[in-house]
N, C-alpha and C positions, 0 to 999 in steps of 0.2 A: 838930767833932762827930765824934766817933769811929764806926766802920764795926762791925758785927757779922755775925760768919761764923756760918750755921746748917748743923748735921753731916747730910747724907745720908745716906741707904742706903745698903747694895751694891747692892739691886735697884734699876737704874735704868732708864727705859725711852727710848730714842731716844738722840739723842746731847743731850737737855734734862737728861738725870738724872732723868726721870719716875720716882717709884716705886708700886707694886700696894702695895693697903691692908694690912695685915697679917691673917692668921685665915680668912680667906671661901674659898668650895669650888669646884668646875664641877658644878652640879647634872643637867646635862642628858639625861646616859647614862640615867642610874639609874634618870630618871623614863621615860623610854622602855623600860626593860627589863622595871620591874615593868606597864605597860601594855600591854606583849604577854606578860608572864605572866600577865593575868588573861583577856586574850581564847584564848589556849590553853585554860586552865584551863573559860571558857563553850563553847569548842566541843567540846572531851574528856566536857563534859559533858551539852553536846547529842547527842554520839555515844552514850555509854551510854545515852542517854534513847531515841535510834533502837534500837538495840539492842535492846534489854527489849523494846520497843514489839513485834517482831516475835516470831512463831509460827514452829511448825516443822511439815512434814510428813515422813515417813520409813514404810520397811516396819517390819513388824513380825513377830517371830517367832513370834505364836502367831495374832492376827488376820492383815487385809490391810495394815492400818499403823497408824499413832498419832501423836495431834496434841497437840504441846505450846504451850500458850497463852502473851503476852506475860505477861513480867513485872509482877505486880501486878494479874493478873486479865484477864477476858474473858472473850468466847465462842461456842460454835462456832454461826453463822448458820444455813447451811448445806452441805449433803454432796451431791455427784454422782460419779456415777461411768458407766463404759462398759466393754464389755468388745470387744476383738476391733475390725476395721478398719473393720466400718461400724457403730462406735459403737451398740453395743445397750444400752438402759440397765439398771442392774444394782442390785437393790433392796438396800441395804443399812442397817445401824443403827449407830447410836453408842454404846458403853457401855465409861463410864469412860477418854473420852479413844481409845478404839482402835473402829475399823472394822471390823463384822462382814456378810458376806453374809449376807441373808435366805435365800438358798438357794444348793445346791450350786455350787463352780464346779467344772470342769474345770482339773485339774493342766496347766501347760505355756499355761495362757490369759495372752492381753495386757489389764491392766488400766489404763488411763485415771483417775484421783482427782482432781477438785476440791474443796477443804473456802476459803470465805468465813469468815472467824474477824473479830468484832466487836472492836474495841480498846475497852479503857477510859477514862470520858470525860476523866482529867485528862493521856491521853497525846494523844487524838484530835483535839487541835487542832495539834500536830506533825505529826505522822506517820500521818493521816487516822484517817478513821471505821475502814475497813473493812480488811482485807490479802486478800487471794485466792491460795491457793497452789494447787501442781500437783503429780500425781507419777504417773511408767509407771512400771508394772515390769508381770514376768513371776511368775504364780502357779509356785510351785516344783515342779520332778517330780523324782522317784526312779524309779531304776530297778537290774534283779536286776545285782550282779555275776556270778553263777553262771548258765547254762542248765541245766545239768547237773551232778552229782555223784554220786558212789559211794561207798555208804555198811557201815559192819561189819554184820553181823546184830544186829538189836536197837536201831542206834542211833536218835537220835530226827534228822529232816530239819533243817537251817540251813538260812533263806532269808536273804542278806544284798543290802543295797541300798548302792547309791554314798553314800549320806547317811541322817542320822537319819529315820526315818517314824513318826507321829504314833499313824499305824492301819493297818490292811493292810486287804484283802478277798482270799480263797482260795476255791477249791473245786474240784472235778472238773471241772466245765466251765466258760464264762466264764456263762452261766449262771446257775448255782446258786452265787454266791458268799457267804460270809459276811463280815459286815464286824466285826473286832476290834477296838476303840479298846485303846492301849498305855496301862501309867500314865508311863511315859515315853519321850521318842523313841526310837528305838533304830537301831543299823547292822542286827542282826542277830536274827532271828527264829525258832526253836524249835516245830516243826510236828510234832505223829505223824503217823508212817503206817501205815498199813495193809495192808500189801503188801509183796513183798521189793523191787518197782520199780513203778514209775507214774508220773505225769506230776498236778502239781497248777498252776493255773493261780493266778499272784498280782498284787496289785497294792500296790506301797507309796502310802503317803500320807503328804505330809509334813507338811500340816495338814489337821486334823482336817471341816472344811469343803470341802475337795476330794474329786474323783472321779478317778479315775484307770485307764484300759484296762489288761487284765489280762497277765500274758504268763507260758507254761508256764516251768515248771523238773521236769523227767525228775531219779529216782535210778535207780539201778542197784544190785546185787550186789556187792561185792567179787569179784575172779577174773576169769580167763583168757578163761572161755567170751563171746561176744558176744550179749547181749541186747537188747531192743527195746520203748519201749513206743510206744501208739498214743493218739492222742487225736483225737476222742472215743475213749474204750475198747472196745475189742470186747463185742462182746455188749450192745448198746446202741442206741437209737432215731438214727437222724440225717436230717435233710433234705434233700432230693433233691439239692443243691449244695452240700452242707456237706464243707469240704476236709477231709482224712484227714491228720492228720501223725505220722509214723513218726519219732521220734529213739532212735539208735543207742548204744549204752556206747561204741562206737569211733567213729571218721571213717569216715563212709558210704566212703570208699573202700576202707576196709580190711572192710566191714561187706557192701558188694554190687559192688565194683568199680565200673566202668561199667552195669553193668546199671541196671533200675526194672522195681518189683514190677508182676505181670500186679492187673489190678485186672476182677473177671467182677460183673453181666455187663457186655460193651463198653460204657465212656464214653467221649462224646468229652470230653478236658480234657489237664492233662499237671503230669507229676511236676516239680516245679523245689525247688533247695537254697536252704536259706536260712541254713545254718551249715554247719560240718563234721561238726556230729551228724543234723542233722533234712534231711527232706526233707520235703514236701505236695503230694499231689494236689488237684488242683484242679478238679473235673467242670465243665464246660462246658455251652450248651447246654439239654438235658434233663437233663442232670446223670444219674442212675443212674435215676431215673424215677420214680414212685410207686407203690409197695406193693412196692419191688423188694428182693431179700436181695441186698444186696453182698459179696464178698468178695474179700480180699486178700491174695495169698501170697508166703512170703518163702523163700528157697532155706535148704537142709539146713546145719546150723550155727549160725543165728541161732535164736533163743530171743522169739517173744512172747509179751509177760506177757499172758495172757486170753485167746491164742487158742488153735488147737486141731491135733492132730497130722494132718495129711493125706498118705498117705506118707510123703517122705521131705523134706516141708516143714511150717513152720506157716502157718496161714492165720487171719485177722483177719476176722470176721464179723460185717456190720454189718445192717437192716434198717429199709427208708424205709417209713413208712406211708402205709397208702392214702388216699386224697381222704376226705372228707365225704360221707355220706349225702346232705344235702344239696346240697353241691358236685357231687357225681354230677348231680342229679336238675334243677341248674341246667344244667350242661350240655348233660344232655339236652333240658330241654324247648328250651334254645335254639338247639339242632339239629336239632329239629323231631322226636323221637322220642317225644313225649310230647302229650297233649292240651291242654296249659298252657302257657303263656310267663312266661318269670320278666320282671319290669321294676325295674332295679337303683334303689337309692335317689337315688342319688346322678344317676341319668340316664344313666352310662357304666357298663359293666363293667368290668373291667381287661383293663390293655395285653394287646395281642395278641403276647404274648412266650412263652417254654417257661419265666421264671420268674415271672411274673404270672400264667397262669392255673394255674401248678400251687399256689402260695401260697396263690391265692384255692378252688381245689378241696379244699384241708385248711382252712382258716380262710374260709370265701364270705361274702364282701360281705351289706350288709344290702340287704332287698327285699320282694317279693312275687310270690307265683304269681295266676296268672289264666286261667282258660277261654278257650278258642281261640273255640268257640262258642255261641252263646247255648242251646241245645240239646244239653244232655247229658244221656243215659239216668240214672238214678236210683242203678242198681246201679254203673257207674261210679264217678260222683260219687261214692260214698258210700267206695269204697276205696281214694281219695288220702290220705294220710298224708303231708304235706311235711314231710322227717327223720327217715321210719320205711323201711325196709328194704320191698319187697311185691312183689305180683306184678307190678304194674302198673310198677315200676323194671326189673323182672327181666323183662318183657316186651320195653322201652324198647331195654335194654344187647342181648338176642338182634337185635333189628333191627338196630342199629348193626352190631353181630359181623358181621352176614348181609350188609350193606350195603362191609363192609370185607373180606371175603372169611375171616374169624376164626371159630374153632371158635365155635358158637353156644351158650353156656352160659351165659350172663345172668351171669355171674361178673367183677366187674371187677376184672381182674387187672391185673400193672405193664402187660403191652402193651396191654388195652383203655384205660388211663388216657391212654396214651401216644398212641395213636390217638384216642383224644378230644379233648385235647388239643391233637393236631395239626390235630384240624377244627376247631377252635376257632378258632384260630390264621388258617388260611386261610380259614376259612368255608364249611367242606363239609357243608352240612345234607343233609337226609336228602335222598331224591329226591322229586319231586311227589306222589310215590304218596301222600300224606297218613294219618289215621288211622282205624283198623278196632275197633270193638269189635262181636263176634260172641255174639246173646245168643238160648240156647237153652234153650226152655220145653216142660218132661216134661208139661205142663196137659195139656187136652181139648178139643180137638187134641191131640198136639203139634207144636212149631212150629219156625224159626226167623227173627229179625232182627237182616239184616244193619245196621249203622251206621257209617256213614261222612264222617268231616269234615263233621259237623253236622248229617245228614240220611240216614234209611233210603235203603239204595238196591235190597234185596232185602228179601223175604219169602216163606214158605211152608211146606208141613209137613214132617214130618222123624218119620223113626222110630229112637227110641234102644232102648238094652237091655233085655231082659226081665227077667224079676225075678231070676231065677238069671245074671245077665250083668248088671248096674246099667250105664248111663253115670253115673260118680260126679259127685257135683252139688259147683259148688266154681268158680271162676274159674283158665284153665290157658292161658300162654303157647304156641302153637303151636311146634314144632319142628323138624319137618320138612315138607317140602311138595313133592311129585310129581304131574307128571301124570295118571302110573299105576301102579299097583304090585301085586304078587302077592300077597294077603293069603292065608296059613295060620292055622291053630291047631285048637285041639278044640272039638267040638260037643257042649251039653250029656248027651248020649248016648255021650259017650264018644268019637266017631268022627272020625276029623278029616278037615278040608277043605282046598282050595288053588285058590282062583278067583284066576286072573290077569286081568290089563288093568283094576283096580278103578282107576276114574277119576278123578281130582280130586280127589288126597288128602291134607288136611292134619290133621297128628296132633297131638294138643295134650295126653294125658294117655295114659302107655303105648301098650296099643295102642289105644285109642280116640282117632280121627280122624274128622274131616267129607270125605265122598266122597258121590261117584253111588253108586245099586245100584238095581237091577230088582226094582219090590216091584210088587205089584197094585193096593197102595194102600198111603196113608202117612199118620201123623197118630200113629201108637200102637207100642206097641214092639215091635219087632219085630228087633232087630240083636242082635249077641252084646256090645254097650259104644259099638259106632259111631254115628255121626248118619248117618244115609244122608237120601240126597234124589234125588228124581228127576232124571235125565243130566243137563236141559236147566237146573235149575237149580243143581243141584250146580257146572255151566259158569259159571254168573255168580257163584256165589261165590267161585269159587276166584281171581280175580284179587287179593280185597281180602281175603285171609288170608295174606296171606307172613308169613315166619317171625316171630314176638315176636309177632303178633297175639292180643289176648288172646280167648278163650271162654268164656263164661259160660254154666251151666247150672245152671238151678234150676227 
């Protein structure tokens, strides 16, 4: 039997001659590579799907910010906001995706934003229902690059800010500003004036929805010479504490040296720089007082605009107005110079400071007056006016005068404000001597009754002037008040007289005065205008007639 040889591969495997099939692959990579390119591929595409999913929050340049929704819809839940460190909440509205305050903020405020924004329902089982974002910032400020400039004749003012502003507000004071909306932001702003120098006070805004405190910018002249303006301007109203500031065309030092303007009359406060142009006074205090003329003078050289030539200075003239009518009259009665007590609404009056009660003396608290006693004469009563000017004020103010050692004019001038005021303050009412009203009847008799602190304490007859002599009928603060005194004058016959030692004499209308005199009898006229009364009772009136007391005669 013959053998047969069969032909091998080359590919052998072992040392048998094993050989691999022919054609067939290594599948194994392949399938592993495209199965981690498809889980790439679902998680690139879970990620864009987180992605979209989310909202945005950010500032915005004309609102407070602006919210942009995930991709493919949503929407906004809710909006919170706060402003400042102890979270004040801060009403605002949504329109059109952006954030508007309901009402003004303040430029330079810290604002706190939450907005809850709803996801749509074919992302929200991913990437939840709801997203909650956040966002601080700071409300934008602007502010003047310039304090000052110097400008040709005729030109028009440039107010320029470190950044675009939305709108401005300007004016002469901080004040009287007007508020200008821009049609678009601007650095720099285009003002008249009306003056060759002055001082206008501005404020930029850099969105429209802000406030912003205002700060001066002073022009000046072109030239050599050194001018000055003042703000508030001369010749103008200011309040008892309200600072004066003086800025210079040059540096205060080349403008006044070391020196600081004399400021009349005496305040206590103090001059301090707050640039190299401007200086301000600052009253302290009582400040310059009420009803007072202040003035301010600047050495030979300097130039201000509005004030006026005083030798061989100019001087800046300013004037504080007086208190209230009825500020006055509260005062009084709660210093006992009056027959009524105010009783404040509120249950307090204001603090017992020199800028509290003079505040409340130009602007007084709400209240009421009220009767001391349940017994008050007719004719009185009837001539209180609370916030009308009268005798019975003018009465009030001579007692104080008399009580403070002050010329007795019932005239409230800066020092009586200032003296009132200061009893105010420490609580110096009147003295116990309480209150007088003196009421004298020309009738048949005629008469007088005394009234005092709610109860007659005199009566009796009295003889006034004859007919060619009247005691004028009319109610009249008393004025002076003597012992004794030497009455002169002329006697209807022409001839005149001069009876010294007339006793007990208080004057209350020219020379008609209540006094003693030696008559035979009394009851009917008989004086040349006086009320005369016999010694012994002329003696018991004269105690409750000091000066302000009022007289009535009808």
């Amino acid at each position: 039997m013959g053998l047969v040889w069969e032909k091998r591969s080359s590919r052998q495997i072992g040392g048998f001659g094993a050989v691999r099939p022919a054609g067939r692959r290594r599948r194994g990579p392949y399938v592993a590579a495209a199965i981690l390119a498809v889980v790439v591929l679902v998680l690139a595409a879970a990620a864009l799907l987180l992605i979209s999913a989310q909202g945005s929050l950010s500032a915005d340049s004309t609102a407070i910010a602006k919210v942009g929704l995930p991709l493919g819809g949503g929407a906004i839940e809710s909006v919170s906001a706060v402003t400042g460190p102890r979270a004040r909440p801060l009403p605002v509205v949504v329109r059109n995706g952006k954030i508007w305050p309901r009402h003004s903020i303040r430029a330079g405020r810290q604002l706190s934003i939450e907005v809850v924004i709803k996801r749509p329902g074919w992302i929200a089982w991913l990437a939840g229902k709801t997203e909650r974002l956040r966002l601080s910032l700071v409300t934008p400020t602007a502010s003047l690059s310039d304090d000052y400039v110097t400008l040709a004749p005729g030109a028009s003012l440039p107010v320029r800010f470190d950044r675009p502003v939305a709108a401005l507000s300007y004016g002469p004071t901080t004040g009287a500003l007007r508020r200008k909306v821009l049609a678009s932001p601007a650095s720099e702003v285009t003002l008249a004036r009306s003056a060759i120098a002055g001082t206008v006070w501005v404020s930029g805004i850099p969105r429209t929805w802000e406030t912003a405190p205002a700060a001066a910018i002073s022009w000046f002249p072109d030239g050599a010479a050194t001018a000055a303006v003042a703000s508030p301007a001369p010749g103008t109203q200011i309040g008892p504490t309200t600072p004066i500031a003086l800025t210079f065309s040059k540096p205060v030092s080349a403008a006044l040296g070391n020196s600081r303007p004399p400021v009349s009359p005496a305040t206590p406060g103090t001059w301090h720089q707050v640039n190299d142009h401007t200086i301000v006074f600052g009253p302290t205090g009582y400040g310059y007082g009420l009803a007072a003329n202040v003035t301010v003078g600047l050495p030979s050289g300097v130039k201000l605009i509005g004030g006026r030539r005083s030798g061989s200075s100019e001087d800046g003239t300013w004037t504080v107005p007086p208190g209230s009518t009825t500020g006055l009259q509260q005062l009084l009665a709660n210093l006992g110079y009056l027959p009524l007590r105010f009783n404040y609404a509120n249950g307090a009056g204001p603090a017992k400071t020199p800028q509290a009660e003079e505040a409340a003396a130009i602007k007084p608290p709400r209240g009421s007056f009220t009767w001391r006693w349940g017994s008050i004469p007719s004719n009185l009563r009837n001539m209180w006016a609370p916030g009308t000017s009268g005798v019975m004020t003018q009465g009030a103010v001579m007692a104080f005068e008399s009580n403070e050692g002050m010329t007795t004019d019932g005239v409230a001038s800066a020092p009586v404000w200032k003296a009132l005021i200061g009893a105010a303050i420490t609580g110096k009412g009147s003295s116990s001597f309480g209150y007088t009203f003196a009421m004298v009847s020309e009738g048949s008799p005629e008469s007088i009754d005394v009234w005092h602190d709610g109860r007659t304490v005199v009566t009796g007859p009295v003889n006034t002037g004859i007919a060619s002599r009247p005691t004028a009928q009319g109610t009249f603060p008393v004025f002076e008040h003597a012992l004794s005194v030497t009455m002169s004058g002329t006697n209807p016959d022409g001839s005149h007289y001069s009876d010294p030692g007339v006793p007990y004499v208080s004057y209350f209308n020219g020379g008609d005065a209540l006094h003693g005199f030696i008559r035979a009898s009394y009851g009917w006229p008989q004086s040349l205008g006086c009320v005369e009364m016999p010694y012994s009772q002329a003696a018991a009136v004269y105690p409750y007639t000091p000066i302000g007391t009022l007289v009535n005669v009808i």
